[in-house]
Residue, then its C-alpha position, 0 to 999 in steps of 0.5 A: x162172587x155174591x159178597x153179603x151186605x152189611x146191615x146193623x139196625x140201631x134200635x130196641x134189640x132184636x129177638x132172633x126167636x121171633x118171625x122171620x128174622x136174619x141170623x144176627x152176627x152180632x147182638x150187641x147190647x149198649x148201656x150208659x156204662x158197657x158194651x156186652x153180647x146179648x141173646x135174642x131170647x133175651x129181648x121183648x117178644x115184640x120189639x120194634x128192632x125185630x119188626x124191623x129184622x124181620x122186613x129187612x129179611x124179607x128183601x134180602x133173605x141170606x145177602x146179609x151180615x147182620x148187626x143188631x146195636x140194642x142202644x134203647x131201653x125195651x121199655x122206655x124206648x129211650x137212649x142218649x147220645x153217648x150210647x150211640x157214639 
């Protein structure tokens, strides 16, 4: 039995409408105040977390459960400590 890997990317989201990335099981966006489900299409054209997605895929292909945690801002790039725990 082919179990997938479970793989979550902490980074500025990623947009699954862009290049070759998994399917995401879960999008979930992390501000200071709440935790919401977001859509891909949502997010920047050209994130750094989609980049990432899309590399990961490219090894993996469909062996993946896959978690994107949006706990940067798209545009400053930052988070705090309290997003990631």
């Amino acid at each position: 039995m082919n179990k997938k890997i479970k793989i979550a990317v902490l980074d500025d989201g990623v947009n699954s409408d862009l290049f070759n990335t998994p399917i995401i099981n879960l999008n979930i966006k992390i501000n200071e105040k709440n935790l919401c489900c977001i859509n891909g299409s949502e997010l920047p054209v050209k994130s750094h977390g989609t980049i990432c997605a899309a590399i990961i895929n490219k090894f993996l292909k469909n062996d993946i459960f896959f978690v994107s945690l949006k706990i940067l801002d798209s545009k400053t790039k930052k988070g705090n400590v309290n997003q990631l725990v």
